[in-house]
N, C-alpha and C positions, 0 to 999 in steps of 0.2 A: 504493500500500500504506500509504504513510503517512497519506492521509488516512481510510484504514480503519478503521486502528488508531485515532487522534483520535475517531472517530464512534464506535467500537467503546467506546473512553473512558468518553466522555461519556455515552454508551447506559449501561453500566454502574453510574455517579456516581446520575444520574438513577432508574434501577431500583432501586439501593440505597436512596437516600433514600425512595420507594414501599414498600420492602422495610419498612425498620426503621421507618417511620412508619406505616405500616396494623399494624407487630406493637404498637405503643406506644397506636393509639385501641380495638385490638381489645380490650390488658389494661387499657386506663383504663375502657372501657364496660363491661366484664367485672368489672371492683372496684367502680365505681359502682352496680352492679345486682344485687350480690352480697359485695360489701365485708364489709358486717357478718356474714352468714353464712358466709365464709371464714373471718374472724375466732374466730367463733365454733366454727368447726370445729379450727382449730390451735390452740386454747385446751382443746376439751372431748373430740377424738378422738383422743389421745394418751395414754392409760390405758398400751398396753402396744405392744412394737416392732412388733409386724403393723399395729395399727391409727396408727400414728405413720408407717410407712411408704405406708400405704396414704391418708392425710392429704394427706401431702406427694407424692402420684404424680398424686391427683383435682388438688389444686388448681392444681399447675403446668401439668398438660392443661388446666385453665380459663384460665387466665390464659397459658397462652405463654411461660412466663417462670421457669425454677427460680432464675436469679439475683433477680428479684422474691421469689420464694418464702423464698428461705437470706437477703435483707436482712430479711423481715420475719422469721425467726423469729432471729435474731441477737436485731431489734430487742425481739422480745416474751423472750427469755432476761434482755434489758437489763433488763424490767420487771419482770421475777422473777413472768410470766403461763405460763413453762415452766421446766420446769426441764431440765438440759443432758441427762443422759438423756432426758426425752423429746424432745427437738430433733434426734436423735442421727436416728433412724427418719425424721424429718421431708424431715433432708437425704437421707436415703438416697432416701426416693422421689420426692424432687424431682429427684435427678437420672435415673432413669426417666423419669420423668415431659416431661423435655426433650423425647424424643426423639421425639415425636409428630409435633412440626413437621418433623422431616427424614421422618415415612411419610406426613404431608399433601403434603410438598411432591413427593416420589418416585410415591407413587401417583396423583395428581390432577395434577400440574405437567406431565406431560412424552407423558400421554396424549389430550390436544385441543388446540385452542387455547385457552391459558388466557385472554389478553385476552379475549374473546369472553362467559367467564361471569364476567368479573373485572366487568365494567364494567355490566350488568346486577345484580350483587349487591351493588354500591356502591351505586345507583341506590336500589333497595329499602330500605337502609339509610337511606338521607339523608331518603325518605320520611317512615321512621319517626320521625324525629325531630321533624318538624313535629306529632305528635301530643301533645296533652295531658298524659296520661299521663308521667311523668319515668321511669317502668319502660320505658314501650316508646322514649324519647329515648336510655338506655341502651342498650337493645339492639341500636337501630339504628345508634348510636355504633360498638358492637362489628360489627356486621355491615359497617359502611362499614371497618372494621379490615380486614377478612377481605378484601374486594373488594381495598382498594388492596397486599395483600400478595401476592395474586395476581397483578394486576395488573405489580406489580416482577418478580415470578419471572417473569412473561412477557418483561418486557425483562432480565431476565439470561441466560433460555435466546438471546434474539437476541444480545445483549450476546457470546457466547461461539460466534456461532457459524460466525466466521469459519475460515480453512486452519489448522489445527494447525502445519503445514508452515511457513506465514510470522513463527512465531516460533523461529527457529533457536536463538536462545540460552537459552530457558526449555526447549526438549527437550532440547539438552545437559545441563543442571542436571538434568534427571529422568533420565539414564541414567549416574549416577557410583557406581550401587549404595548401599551402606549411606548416604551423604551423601547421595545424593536424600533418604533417608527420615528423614535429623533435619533436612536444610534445611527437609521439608513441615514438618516436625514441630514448629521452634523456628516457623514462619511462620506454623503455628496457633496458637501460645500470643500472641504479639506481634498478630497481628489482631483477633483476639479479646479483645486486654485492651484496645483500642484501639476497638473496638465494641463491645462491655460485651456482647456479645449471641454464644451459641456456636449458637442456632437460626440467628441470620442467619447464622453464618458457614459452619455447613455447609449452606445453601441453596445460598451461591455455589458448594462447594466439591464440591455433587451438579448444580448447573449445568457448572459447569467439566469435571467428568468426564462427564458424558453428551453434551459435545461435544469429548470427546477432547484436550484441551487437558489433563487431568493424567491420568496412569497410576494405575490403582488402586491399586497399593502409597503411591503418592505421595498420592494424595486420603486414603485411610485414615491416614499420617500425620500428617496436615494436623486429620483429624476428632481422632484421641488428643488433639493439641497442643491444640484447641479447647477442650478440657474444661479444662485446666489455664488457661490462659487466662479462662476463665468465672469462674475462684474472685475475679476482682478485686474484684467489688462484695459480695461477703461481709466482705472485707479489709478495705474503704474503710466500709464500715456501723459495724463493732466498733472503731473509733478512738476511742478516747476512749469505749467504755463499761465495763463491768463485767467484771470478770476473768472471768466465766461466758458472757457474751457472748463472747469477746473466743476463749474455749475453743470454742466454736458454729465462729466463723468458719475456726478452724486445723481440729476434724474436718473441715468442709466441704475444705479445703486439702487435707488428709493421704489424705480418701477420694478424692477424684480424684488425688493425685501417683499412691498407691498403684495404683489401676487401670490408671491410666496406662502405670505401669512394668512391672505384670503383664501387661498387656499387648504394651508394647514387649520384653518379654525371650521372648515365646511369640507372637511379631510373626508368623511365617510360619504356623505351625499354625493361628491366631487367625484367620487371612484362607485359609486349607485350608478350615477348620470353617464361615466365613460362606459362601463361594461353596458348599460342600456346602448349606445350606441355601436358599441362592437360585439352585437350577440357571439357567439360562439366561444371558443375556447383557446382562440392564438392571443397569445398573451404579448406578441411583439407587437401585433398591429393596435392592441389593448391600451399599452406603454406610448405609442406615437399617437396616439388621440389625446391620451391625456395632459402630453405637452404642448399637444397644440390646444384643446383647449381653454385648458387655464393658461395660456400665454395669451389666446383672442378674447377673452373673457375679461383679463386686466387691460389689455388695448382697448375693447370697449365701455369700462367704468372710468377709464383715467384721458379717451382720448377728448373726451367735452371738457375737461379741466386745464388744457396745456397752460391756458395765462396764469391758473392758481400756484401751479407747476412750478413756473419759471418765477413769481415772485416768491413762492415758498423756497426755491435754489437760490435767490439773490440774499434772502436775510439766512440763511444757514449759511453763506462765501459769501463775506463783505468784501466791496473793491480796497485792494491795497493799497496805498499812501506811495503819493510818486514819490521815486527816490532819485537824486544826483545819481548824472551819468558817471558812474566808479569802477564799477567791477561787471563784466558781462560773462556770462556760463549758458554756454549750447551744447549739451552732453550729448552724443550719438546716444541713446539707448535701443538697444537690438529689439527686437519685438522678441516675446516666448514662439513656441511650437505653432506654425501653419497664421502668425499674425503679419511676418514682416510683410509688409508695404511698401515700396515704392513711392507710388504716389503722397500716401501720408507723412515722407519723407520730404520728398520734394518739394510739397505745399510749405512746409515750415521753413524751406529756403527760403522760397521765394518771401516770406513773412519777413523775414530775417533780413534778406537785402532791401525792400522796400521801408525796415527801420532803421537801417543803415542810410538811406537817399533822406529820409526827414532828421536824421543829424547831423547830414553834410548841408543841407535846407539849414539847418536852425543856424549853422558855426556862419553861412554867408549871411545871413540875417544881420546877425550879431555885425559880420564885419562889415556890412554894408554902413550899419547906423553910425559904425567909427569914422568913414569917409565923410557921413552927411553932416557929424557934431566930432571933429577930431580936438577932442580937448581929455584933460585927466581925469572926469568922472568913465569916460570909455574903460581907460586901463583897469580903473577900479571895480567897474560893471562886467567886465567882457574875458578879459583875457586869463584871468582862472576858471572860466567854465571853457573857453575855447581851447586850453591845455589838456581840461580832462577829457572834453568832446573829443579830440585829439587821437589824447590814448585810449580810449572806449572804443575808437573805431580801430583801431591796430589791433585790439584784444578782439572785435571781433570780425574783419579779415582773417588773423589765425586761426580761429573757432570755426567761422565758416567754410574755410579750406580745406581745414582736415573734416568738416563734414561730410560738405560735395563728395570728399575723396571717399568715405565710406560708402555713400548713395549709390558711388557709381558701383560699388562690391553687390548691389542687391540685384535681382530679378528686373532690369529694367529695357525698354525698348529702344530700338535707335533713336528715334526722335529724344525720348528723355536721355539718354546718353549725349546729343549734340547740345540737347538744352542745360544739362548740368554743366559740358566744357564750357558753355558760354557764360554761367552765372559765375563760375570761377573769373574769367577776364573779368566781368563786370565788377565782382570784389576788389579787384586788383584797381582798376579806374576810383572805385568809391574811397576809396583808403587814401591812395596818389591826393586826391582834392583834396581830404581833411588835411591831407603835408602844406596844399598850396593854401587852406587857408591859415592855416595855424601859422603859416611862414609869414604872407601876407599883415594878420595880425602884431607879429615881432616886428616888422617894419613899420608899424605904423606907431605900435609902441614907441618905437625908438626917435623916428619922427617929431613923436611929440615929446619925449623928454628931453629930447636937442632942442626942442622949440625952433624946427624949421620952418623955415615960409615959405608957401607956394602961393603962389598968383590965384584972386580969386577966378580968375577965368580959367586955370587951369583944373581949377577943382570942379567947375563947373561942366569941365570935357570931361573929367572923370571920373562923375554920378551915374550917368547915363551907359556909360561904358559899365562898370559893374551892373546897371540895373538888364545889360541886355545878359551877362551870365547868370544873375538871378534868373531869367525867364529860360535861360536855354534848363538849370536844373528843375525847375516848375516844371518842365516840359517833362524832363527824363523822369519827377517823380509822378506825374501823372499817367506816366505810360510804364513804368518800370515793370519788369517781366512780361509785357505782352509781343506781339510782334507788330512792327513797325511795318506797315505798308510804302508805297512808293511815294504816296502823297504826304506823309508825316517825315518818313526820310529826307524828299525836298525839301518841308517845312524848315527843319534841323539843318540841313547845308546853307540857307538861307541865314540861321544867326551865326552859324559858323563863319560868315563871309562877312556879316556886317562887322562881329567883334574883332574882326583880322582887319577890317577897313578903319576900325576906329582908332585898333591898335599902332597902324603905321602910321596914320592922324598926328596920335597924341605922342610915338616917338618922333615925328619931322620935327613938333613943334619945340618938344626937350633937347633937342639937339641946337635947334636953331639959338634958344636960348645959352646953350652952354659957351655956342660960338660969340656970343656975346655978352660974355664975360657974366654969366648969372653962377649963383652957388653951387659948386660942382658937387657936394654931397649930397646935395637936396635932392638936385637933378636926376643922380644916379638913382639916388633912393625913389624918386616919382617913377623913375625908368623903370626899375625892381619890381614898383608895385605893379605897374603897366603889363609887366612879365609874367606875373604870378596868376594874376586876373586871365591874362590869355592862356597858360595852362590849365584853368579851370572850364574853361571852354573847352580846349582842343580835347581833353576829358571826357567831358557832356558831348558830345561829338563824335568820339571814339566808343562808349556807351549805346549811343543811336545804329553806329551803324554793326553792333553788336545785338540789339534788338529786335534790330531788321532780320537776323538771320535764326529767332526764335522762331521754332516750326508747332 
């Protein structure tokens, strides 16, 4: 017997591992071959709660995965590409959406031998992958997914299908009444946070009871428990993001505690009401009603409430108190089992370089008002926040770099692969400016603690001349990560030409001046500034036509 159980074991170990890695290449082939149109769907089919819920129910049956689902729109809330009412609907039908995998596994798993088309349908897959085409290497990625998930379920129904009888001390545990049903209960929160995965878990958990190893009451507490367990990589996504994020990931929490409980407090009638709708006596197809149930059953008590919702998530996460630009932290964290993402990778770049464009925004701000009022309340206003602006952006240029450089490690398509090479240059432009303005600012300093004089007409050429690199970077933050078309492109070559016009302008006139005998420090120094300004352009510029080449 004991060596039964060992082989029975290890049968198991080994099924799992098939289990949760065919669900992990089915959702990586499934983002790679549809990534950006997911994207685009939980970005542009979220208008209103039907079509938010109906979002999040498609794409989690695509991908396998509502915890992939709830990290990415955590993540896209981070980016301020949803707002938390619409994320509200998203999560709702992602967790529907779960339960697909517990009617694939119940209806298909337990009615042939599953090895038999597991191993054929891998087979096909692997083909496709030799083909040219990177669409159809996706989809045979995803379809060799599908084979090896099967394939596990196959070795879990054997894995399970020894005497019930020779585990004497796990059928005592199932017949203590109400403790049977929080022991399943607490042993599905804890598995499940432990395999980040609540489809794998009730795979096992409709293997185990189709071979009589758990009692229905007890496998149905095991599946409640599951769901609460699942909220983990929602939890671990919003660490360290945005108090609106961070509201994303407790709905997610609150709407499965909730169901959860509504459930467990109408626990008997709950499992009346399923077995009423699954007459007979398969217990898998038993187990996949009852998760879907009570997962549509809290979607429709909780989906007329989303405003109660999101104002009850705003006073539980109060907004944080802004802090000086000091210290910046973008940790890569790896997604658990079958979550990494791509795209919810991506999105937080992009998050990240558009806050990056409003502090090269604010430092020219700053240094605009020094040219308009160059006197010493500037130095005392300006040039300690334009230091730390500074090194805030160098810290995160670094941060971001070695981000992109993980992104491009993941499951990503060509287009996201040329769009990452390009958010990299673009880092490298946005940093380069905070040098030219932070420089610009020490000259201007220095300007005025020499108590240099310039010509008011000279200062007067060159307001205007800064005010057109303030417009060309309004322009880059207006459009930053999108793609530049031909007519925004011209747009951009056009200020690019003016501030090169203005530039040779305002050196004729310094020079003319030097030639007759004006202050040659001043001059240089006006020249300097003249300089610096034009590298903030050729920047914004070099940006644009980096832009242009996002696909």
């Amino acid at each position: 017997m004991t060596v039964a159980i060992v082989q029975a074991v290890l049968l198991f170990l080994g099924s799992l591992g098939f289990l949760l890695y065919g669900m992990r290449l089915m959702s990586d082939g499934v983002q790679k071959s549809a990534g950006e149109k997911l994207q685009y769907a939980l970005g542009r089919m979220t208008d209103s709660r039907f079509m938010g819920l109906l979002t999040g129910l498609v794409i989690t049956m695509l991908i396998q995965s509502s915890g992939a689902t709830t990290v990415m729109v955590v993540s896209f809330v981070n980016a301020g590409l949803l707002s938390l009412a619409q994320s509200v609907g998203v999560i709702f039908g992602a967790n529907i959406g779960t339960t697909i995998t517990a009617w694939i596994v119940s209806l298909f798993g337990f009615n042939f031998n599953i090895s038999n088309f597991a191993v054929p349908v891998f087979g096909v897959g692997f083909f496709l992958t030799f083909l040219k085409a990177q669409q159809c290497k996706n989809i045979g990625e995803a379809v060799m997914g599908f084979g090896l998930l099967f394939l596990g379920l196959g070795g879990l129904k054997e894995a399970f299908s020894f005497d019930p009888a020779d585990l004497r001390f796990f059928q005592t545990i199932q017949n203590l009444g109400v403790l049977s049903i929080l022991i399943g209960f607490v042993t599905g929160i804890l598995i499940t946070m432990l395999m980040h995965s609540s489809s794998a878990f009730t795979t096992i958990v409709i293997a185990m009871a189709f071979n009589n190893v758990v009692t229905w009451e007890v496998a149905a507490a095991m599946t409640l428990g599951s769901d609460i367990g699942s909220t983990i990589d929602a939890v671990l996504a919003s660490i360290g993001a945005s108090a609106n994020a961070r509201r994303a990931a407790v709905i997610h929490v609150a709407f499965n505690v909730f169901g959860t409980a509504l459930a467990l407090v109408f626990f008997r009638p709950l499992l009346a009401l399923v077995s009423f709708m699954t007459p007979g006596d398969n217990i898998a197809i038993r187990i996949s009603m009852l998760h879907t149930v009570f997962k549509t059953l809290t979607t429709l008590v909780l989906l007329p409430l989303v405003d109660q919702i999101v104002r009850l998530s705003k006073i539980i996460i109060k907004d944080g108190k802004r802090e000086d630009l000091k210290f910046y932290h973008l940790d890569f964290q790896e997604s658990t089992v079958g979550k990494e993402s791509a795209a919810m990778h991506i999105v937080r770049v992009e998050k990240e370089i558009a806050d990056m464009t409003d502090v090269v925004t604010t430092m020219l701000d700053r240094l605009q008002s020094g040219f308009m009022n160059r006197s010493q309340p500037f130095i005392d206003e300006h040039i300690a926040p334009l230091e730390s602006a500074e090194d805030y952006c160098d810290q995160m240029h670094e941060q971001l770099v070695r981000y992109i450089i993980n992104c491009e490690h993941l499951p990503v398509t060509e287009n996201q692969r040329s769009n990452l090479s390009v958010m990299v240059q673009i880092t490298d432009y946005l940093e380069a400016m905070t040098d030219e303005c932070y420089a610009a600012a020490i000259l201007l300093q220095r300007s005025i603690e020499k108590k240099m004089k310039f010509p008011q007409e000279d200062m007067d050429r060159f307001i205007p001349y800064v005010e057109l690199a303030r417009q060309f970077l309004q322009f880059i933050r207006i459009n930053i990560n999108k793609h530049l078309d031909a007519v925004k492109l011209e747009f951009a070559t056009e200020l690019e030409d003016q501030i090169d016009l203005y530039r040779k302008n305002l050196k004729k006139v310094a020079r003319k001046r030097l030639e007759g005998g004006a202050n040659v420090k001043a001059e240089l120094l006006y020249l300097d500034l003249v300089r610096q300004i034009e590298k903030i352009g050729d920047h914004a510029f070099s940006i644009s036509g980096l832009l242009a080449q996002i696909v």
